[in-house]
N, C-alpha and C positions, 0 to 999 in steps of 0.2 A: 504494500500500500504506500501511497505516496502522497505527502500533505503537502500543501503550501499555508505557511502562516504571513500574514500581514498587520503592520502597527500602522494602522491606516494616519496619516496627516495631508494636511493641502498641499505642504511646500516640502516637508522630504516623508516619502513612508519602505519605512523597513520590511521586506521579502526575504521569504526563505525558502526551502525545498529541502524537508529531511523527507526519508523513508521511516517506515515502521520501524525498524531498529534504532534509529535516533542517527543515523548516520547523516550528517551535514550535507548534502547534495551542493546546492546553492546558495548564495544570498548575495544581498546588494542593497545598497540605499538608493532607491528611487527619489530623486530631488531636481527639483522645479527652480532654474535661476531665478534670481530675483532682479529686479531692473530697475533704475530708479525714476522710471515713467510712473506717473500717478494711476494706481489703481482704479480700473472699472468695477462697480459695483458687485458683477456678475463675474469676476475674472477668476473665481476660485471654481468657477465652472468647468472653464478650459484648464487648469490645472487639476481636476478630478479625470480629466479626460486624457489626460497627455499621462497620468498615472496609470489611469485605466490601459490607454493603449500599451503600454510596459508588460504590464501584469499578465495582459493577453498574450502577447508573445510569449511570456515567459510562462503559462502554462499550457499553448502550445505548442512549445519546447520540451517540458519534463511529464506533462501530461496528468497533473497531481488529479487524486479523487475525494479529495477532504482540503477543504479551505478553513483554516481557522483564524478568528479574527475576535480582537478585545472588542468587548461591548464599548460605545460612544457612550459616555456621560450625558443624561438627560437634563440639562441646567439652559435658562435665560440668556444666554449670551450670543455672541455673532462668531466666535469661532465653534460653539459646541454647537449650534444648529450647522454651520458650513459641513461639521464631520456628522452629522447626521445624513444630511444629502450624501456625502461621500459614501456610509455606509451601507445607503436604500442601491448606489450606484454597483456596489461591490457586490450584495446580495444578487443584483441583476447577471451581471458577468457569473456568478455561480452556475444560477440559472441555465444561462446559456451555454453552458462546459458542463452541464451534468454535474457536477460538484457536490455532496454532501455539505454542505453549511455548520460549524462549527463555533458560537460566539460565546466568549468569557470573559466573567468580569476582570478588571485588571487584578484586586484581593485573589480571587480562587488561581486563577493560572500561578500565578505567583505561590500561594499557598502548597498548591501541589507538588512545587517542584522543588517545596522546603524552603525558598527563599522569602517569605514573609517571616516575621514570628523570632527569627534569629538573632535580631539585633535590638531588643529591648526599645525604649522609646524611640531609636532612631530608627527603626520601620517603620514607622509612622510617618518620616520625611518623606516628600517627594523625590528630595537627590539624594537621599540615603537610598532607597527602595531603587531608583535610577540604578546608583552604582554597584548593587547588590546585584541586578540581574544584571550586569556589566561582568562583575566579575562571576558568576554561575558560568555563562555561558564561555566566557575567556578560559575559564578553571578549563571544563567541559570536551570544547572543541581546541583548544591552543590559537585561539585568534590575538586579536590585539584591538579591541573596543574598546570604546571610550564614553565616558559623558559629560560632557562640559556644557553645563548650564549655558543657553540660548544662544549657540554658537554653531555653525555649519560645520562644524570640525567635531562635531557628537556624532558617534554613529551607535547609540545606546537605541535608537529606532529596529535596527536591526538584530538586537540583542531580545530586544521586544518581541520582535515575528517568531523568532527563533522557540521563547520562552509560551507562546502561544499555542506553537506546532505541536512540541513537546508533552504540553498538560493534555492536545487531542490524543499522542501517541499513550502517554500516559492511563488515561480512560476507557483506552480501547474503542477509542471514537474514528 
């Protein structure tokens, strides 16, 4: 069996391709240049699209039959409604690849894979919890990830897909 997990975002999202054995196939950070033209209202459209079109390649390249993906936070704002639309867009692309659908909240994937719970109140951070599944997955596979708070030089996105895949393989999903 073969999963694709995704840390879905507008401007970079993290891809991976294990097998059931947890075997690392693929990954990448899917990321969207930024430019310093003034944003159109709707431009996070075309960058769901320009992700999308990645993704598709890239699962008909490995041919996965389980996509797994973190649940979108339900909250008030203009970036968690943007990955909302992003999410309904990915569910669609399942759809259309025959794909098993796989969604987790960010706590449970994490949980499963033991990296919640470990570090006393600093689990509870968002960069602690960041770095923790930075290094899970660095431990894991011998990569070299990173996360540095709001910098295009994190590739903790991709650590994210990974830690995604993993709690499907894990579940037997």
């Amino acid at each position: 069996m073969i999963y694709i997990g995704l840390d879905l975002a507008t401007w970079k999202t993290g891809c991976c391709i294990i097998d059931s054995s947890g075997n690392l196939i693929h990954y990448e950070l899917i990321m969207i240049k930024k430019t310093k033209e003034k944003k159109k209202e709707n431009d996070f459209r075309k960058r769901i699209y320009e992700i999308g079109d990645t993704v598709q390649s890239i699962i008909a390249k490995y041919k996965p039959q389980i996509l797994a993906l973190e649940e979108p936070p339900i909250i008030k704002n203009s970036s968690a409604s943007m990955l909302l639309i992003m999410h309904g867009y990915f569910l669609k692309i399942a759809n259309d690849y025959n794909l098993d659908c796989k969604i987790y909240q960010p706590n449970h994937w994490r949980s499963v894979l033991g990296i919640l719970g470990n570090n006393g109140k600093d689990a509870l951070k968002k960069d602690e919890i960041k770095k923790a599944t930075v290094n899970f997955v660095n431990e894991k596979y011998n990569t070299d990830f990173l996360y540095v708070r709001d910098s295009d030089k994190s590739t903790d996105d991709i650590a994210d897909s990974i830690g995604v895949a993993l709690c499907a393989i894990a579940e037997g999903e």
